[in-house]
C-alpha positions as CSV (number, residue, x, y, z in Angstrom):
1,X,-9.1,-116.7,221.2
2,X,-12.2,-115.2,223.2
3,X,-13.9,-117.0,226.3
4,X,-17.9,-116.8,226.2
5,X,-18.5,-114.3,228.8
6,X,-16.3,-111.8,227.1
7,X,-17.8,-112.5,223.6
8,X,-21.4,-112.0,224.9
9,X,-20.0,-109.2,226.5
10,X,-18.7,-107.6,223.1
11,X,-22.0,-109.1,220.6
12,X,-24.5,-107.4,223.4
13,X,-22.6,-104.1,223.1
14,X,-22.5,-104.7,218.8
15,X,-26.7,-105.4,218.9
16,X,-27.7,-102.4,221.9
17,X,-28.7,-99.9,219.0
18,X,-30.4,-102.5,217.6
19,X,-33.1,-104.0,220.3
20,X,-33.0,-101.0,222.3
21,X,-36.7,-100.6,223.4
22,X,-37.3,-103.9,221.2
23,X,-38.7,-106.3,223.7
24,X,-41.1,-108.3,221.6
25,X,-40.9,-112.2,221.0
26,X,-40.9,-111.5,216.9
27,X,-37.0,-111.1,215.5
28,X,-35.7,-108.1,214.0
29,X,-34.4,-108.8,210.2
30,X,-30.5,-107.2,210.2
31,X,-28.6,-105.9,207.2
32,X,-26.5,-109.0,207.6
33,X,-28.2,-111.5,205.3
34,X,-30.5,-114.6,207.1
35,X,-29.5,-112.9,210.8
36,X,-31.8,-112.0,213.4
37,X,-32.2,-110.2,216.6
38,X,-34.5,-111.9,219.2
39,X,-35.6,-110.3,222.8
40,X,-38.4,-110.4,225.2
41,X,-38.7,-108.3,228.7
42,X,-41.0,-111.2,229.5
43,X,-40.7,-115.2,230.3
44,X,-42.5,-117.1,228.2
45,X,-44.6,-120.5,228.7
46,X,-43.5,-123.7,226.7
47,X,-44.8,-122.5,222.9
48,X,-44.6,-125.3,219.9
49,X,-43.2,-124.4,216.9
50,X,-40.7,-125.7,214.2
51,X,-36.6,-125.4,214.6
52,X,-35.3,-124.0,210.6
53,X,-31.7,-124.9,210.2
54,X,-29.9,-122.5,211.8
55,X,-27.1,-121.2,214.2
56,X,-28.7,-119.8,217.4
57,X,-27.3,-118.1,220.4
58,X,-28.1,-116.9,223.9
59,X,-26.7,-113.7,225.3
60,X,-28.9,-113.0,228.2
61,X,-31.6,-115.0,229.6
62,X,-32.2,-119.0,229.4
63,X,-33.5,-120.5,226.2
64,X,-35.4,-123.9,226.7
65,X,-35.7,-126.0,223.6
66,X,-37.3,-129.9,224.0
67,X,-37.5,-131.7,221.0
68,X,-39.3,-135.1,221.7
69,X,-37.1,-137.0,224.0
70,X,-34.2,-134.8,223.8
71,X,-33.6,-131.2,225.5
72,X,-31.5,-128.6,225.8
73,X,-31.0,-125.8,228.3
74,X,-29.5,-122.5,226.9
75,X,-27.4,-120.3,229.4
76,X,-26.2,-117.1,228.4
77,X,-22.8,-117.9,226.0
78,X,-24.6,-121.0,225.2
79,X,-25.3,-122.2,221.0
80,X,-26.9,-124.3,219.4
81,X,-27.4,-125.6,215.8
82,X,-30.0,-127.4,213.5
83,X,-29.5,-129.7,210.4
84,X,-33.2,-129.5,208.9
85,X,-36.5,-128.5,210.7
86,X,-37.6,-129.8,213.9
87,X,-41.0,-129.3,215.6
88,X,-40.0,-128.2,219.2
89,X,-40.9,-126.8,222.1
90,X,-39.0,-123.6,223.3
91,X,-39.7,-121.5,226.6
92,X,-37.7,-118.2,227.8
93,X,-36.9,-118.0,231.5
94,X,-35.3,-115.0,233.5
95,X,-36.3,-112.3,231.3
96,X,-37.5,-108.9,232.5
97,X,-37.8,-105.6,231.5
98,X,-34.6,-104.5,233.0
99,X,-32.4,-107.2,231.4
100,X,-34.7,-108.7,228.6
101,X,-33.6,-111.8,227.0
102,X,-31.9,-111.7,223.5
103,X,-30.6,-113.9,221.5
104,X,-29.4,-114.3,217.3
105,X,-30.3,-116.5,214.8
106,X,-28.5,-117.2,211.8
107,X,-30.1,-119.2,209.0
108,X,-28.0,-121.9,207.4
109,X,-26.9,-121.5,204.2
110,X,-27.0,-124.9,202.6
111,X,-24.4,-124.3,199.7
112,X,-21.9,-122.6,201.5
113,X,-22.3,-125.1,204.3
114,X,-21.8,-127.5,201.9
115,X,-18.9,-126.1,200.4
116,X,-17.0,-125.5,203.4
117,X,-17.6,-129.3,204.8
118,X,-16.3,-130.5,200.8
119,X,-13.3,-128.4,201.3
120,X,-12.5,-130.2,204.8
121,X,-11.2,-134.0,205.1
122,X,-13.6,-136.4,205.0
123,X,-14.6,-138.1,208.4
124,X,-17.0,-141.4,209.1
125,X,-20.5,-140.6,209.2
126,X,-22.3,-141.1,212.4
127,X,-25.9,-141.0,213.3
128,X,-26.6,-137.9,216.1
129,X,-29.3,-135.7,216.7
130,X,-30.4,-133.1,214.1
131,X,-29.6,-130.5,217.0
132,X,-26.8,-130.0,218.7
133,X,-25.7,-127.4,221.7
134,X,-22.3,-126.2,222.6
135,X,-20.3,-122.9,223.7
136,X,-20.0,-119.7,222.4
137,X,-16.1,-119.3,222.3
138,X,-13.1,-119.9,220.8
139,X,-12.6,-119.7,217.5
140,X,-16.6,-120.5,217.1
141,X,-17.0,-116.7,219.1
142,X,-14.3,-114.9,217.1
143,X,-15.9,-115.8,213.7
144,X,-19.4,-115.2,214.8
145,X,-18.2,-111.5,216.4
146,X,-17.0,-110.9,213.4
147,X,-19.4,-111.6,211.7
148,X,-22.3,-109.5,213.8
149,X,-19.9,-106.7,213.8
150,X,-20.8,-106.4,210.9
151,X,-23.6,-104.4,211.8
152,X,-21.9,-101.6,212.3
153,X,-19.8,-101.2,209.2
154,X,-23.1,-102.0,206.8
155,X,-20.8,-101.2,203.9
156,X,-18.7,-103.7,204.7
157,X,-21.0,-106.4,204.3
158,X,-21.4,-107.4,200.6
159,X,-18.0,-108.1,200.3
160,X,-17.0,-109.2,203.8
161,X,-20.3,-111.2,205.3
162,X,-19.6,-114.1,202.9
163,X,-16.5,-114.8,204.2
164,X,-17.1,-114.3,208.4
165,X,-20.1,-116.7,207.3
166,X,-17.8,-119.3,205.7
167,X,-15.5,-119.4,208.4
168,X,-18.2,-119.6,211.2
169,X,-19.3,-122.7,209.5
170,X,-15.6,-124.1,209.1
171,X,-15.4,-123.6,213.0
172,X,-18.6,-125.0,213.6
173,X,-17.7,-128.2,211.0
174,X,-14.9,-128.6,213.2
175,X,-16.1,-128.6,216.8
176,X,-18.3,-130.9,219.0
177,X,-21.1,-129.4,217.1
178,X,-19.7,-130.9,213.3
179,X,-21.2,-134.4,213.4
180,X,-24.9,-132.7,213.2
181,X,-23.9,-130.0,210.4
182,X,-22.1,-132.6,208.6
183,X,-25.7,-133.9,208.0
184,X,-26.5,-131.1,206.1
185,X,-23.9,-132.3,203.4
186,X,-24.2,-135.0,200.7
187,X,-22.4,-137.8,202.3
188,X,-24.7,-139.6,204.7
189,X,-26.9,-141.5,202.9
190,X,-28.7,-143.0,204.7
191,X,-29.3,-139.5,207.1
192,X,-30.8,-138.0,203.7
193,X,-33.3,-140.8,203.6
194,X,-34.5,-139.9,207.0
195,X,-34.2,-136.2,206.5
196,X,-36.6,-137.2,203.3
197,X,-39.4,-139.2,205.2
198,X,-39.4,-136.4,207.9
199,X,-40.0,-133.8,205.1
200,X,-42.8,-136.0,203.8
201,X,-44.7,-136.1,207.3
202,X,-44.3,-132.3,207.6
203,X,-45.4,-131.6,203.8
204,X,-48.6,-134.5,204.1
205,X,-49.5,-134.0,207.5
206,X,-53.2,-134.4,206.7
207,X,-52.5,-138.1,204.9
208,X,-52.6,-141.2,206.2
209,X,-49.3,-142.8,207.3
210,X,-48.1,-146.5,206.3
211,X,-44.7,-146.7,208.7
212,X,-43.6,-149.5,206.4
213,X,-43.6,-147.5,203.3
214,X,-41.7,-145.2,204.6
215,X,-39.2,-147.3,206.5
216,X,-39.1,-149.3,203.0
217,X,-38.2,-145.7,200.9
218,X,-35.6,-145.1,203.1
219,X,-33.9,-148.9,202.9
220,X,-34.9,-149.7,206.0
221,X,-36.6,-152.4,208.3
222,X,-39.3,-150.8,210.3
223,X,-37.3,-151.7,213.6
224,X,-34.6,-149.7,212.5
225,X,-36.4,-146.8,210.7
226,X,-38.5,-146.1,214.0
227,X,-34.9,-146.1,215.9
228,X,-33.2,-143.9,213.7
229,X,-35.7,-141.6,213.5
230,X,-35.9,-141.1,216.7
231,X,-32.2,-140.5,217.2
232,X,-32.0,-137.7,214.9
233,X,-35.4,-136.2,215.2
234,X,-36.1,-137.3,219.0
235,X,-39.7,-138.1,217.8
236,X,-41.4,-141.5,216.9
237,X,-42.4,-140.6,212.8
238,X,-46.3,-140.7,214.2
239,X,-45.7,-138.6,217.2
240,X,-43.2,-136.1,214.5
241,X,-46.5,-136.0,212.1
242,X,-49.0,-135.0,214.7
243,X,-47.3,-132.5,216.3
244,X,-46.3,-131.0,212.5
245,X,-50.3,-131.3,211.7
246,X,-51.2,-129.3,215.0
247,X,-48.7,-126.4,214.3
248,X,-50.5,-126.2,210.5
249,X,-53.6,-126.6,213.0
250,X,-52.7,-123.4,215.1
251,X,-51.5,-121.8,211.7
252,X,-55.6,-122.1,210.1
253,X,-57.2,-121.3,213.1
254,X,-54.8,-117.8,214.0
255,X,-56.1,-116.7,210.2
256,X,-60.0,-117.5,211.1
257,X,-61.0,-118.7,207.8
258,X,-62.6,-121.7,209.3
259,X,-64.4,-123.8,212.3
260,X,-62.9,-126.1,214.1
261,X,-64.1,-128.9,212.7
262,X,-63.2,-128.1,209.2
263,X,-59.5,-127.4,210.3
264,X,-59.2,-130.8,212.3
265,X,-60.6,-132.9,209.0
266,X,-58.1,-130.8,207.0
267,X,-55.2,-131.1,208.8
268,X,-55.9,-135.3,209.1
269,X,-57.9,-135.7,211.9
270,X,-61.2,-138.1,211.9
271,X,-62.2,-137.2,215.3
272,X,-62.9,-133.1,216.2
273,X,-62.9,-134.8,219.5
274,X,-59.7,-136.5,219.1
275,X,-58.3,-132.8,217.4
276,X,-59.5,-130.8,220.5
277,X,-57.7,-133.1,223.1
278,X,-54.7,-133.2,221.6
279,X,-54.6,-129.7,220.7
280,X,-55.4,-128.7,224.3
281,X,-52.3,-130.8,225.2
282,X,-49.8,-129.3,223.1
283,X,-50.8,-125.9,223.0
284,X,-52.7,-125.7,226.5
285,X,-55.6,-124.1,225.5
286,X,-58.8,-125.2,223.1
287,X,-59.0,-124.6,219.4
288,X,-62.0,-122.4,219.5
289,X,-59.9,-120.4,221.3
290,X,-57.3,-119.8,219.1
291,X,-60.0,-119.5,216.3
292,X,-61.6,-116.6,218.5
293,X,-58.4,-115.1,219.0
């Protein structure tokens, strides 16, 4: 068993090659399939954006992630993981250029993930947040090291990278963290419902939304569709569906193929007016200034 200082110790020795004189906020793609290398010699101001299911981990800096009404601070030896995509707010603290942040992302892999919860006893369902946080240590840090380490032996990974990646998951399926992977699986219902009206505001972000529908789709009264939603997502479904149609927003007006008028009627918005506040407010500047950017 490793304690988290000594396996942020050993992971930051297995990446160095790797984000040496790599200090931009945009991840590095590894040999080891759906991993990533993250760093920044900079701190960063609160920046929207969507949480993939993943596996994420801090090794040096602080990693601020607020999802609606939950959030979640980051120290260095500090994890966290996501059961299906979350618009978030993430910020980076105590980064410079002498010691940069980094941090490593592992995308889920549904099936596997799947496989390895199938293979373990079954336990009661039980609603949590689609995001959970916990330490990087124990068995957890043994299978991830393992699995990074990787890195260096790249011919090792076709045949080996399967199996570090299963048995991350079984360690993760079996800590504090297990009740929000779980999720992931086929046995909650009534989660899949939810998971289902969430991917509908995120997919129809520009369409009118009848909360009833929704809550009646997923076998629900509207009282308890708004409060389970918000436990797992930490959004109301309105507040999740405008924040999802400003990031598609932010996405039109980065490419400059359009005015800011067009792009607030396109992504659901009746009022330009309405757009520009509210866009100002998440993103803390004004459309047009994205669209000049």
């Amino acid at each position: 068993m490793t304690n988290a200082v000594s396996t942020t110790n050993r992971l930051l020795r297995d990446i160095a090659p790797l984000v040496a004189g790599r200090y931009g906020t945009v991840g590095v793609a590894t040999a080891v399939p759906r991993l990533t290398l993250w760093s920044s010699a900079t701190e960063s101001q609160p920046t929207p954006a969507v949480f993939e299911p993943m596996f994420y981990v801090v090794l040096r800096g602080i990693k601020v992630l607020t999802m609606g009404a939950n959030r979640f601070e980051l120290l260095p030896g500090a994890c966290a993981v996501s059961s299906f995509g979350l618009p978030y707010v993430h910020q980076l603290t105590g980064a410079t250029p002498e010691l940069p942040y980094i941090g490593i992302s592992l995308h889920l892999d549904n099936v596997m993930l799947t496989r390895a919860m199938l293979d373990m006893p079954k336990r009661p369902d039980r609603w949590t947040c689609a995001v959970a946080a916990g330490d990087l240590d124990g068995s957890i840090g043994d299978a991830f090291t393992r699995l990074v380490g990787l890195l260096s032996t790249p011919d090792d990974i076709d045949v080996l990278a399967p199996h570090y990646e299963f048995e991350l998951y079984y360690r993760l399926l079996q800590s504090s963290m297990g009740d929000t992977l779980r999720q992931v699986g086929l046995r909650n219902y009534r989660f899949h419902q939810l998971k289902s009206a969430a991917d509908w505001l995120a997919t129809n972000h520009s369409k009118p939304v009848v909360i009833a529908d929704l809550a009646t789709t997923s076998g629900m009264s509207v009282t308890s569709f708004h409060r389970h939603f918000k436990d797992v997502t930490g959004f109301s479904p309105l507040a999740f569906q405008r924040h999802m149609r400003l990031l598609e927003a932010r996405k039109l007006l980065s490419a400059g193929g359009a005015n800011v008028s067009r792009v607030a009627y396109e992504v659901g918005y009746k009022s330009p007016s309405q757009f520009s506040r509210e866009y100002r407010s998440m993103f803390g500047n004004a459309p047009a200034a994205d669209l000049h950017r």
